[in-house]
C-alpha positions as CSV (number, residue, x, y, z in Angstrom):
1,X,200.1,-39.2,-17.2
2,X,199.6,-37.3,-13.9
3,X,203.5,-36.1,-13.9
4,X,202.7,-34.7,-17.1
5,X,200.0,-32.6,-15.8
6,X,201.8,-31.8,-12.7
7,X,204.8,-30.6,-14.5
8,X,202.6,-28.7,-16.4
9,X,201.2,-26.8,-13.5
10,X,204.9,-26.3,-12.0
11,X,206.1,-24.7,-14.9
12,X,203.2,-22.1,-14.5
13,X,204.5,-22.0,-11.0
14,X,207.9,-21.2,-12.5
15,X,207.0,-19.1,-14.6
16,X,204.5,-16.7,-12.0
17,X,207.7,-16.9,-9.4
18,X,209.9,-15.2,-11.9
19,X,208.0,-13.0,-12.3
20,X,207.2,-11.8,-8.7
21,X,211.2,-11.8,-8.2
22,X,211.9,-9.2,-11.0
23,X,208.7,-6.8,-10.2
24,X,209.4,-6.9,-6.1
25,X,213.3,-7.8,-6.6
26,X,213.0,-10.4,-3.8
27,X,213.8,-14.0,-3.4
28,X,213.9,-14.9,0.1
29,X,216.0,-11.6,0.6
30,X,216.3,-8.2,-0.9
31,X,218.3,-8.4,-4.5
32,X,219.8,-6.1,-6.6
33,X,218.0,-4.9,-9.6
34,X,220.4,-6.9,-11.6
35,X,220.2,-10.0,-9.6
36,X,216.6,-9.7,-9.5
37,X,216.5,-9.8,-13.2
38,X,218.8,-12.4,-14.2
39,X,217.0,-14.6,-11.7
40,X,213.2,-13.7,-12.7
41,X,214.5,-14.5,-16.2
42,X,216.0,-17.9,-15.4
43,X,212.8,-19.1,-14.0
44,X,210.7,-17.6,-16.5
45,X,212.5,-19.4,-18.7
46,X,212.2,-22.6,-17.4
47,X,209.0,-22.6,-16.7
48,X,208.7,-22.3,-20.0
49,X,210.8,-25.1,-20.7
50,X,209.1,-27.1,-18.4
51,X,205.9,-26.4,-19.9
52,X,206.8,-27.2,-23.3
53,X,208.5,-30.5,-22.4
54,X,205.0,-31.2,-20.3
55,X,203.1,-30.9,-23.5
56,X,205.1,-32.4,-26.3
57,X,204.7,-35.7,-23.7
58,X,201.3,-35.3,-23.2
59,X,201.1,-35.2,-26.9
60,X,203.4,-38.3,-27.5
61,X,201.5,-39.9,-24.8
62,X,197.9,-39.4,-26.9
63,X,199.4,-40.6,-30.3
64,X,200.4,-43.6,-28.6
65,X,197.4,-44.7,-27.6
């Protein structure tokens, strides 16, 4: 249950570092606009998918019980 939750709080993690990379177009070094974008939009989207996989567990986990 507590991986649930933590994965839950990584994909907000995820999803706040992708953004950072496409409005400051860095990621441990300076990137190109289009880097920067393609990247931000990678994470975003799996911290998205993280967060959605985090809940539909959570929610299997509850009708289980």
């Amino acid at each position: 249950m507590m991986f649930n939750w933590l994965s839950l709080v990584t994909g907000l993690f995820y999803i706040v570092l992708g953004i950072v990379v496409i409005v400051y177009k860095f990621f441990f070094t300076i990137l190109e606009p289009a880097v920067a974008y393609a990247l931000g939009a990678v994470l975003v989207i799996y911290g998205v998918f993280r967060i959605y996989r985090a809940i539909s567990r959570i929610k299997k986990s509850r009708n289980e019980k």
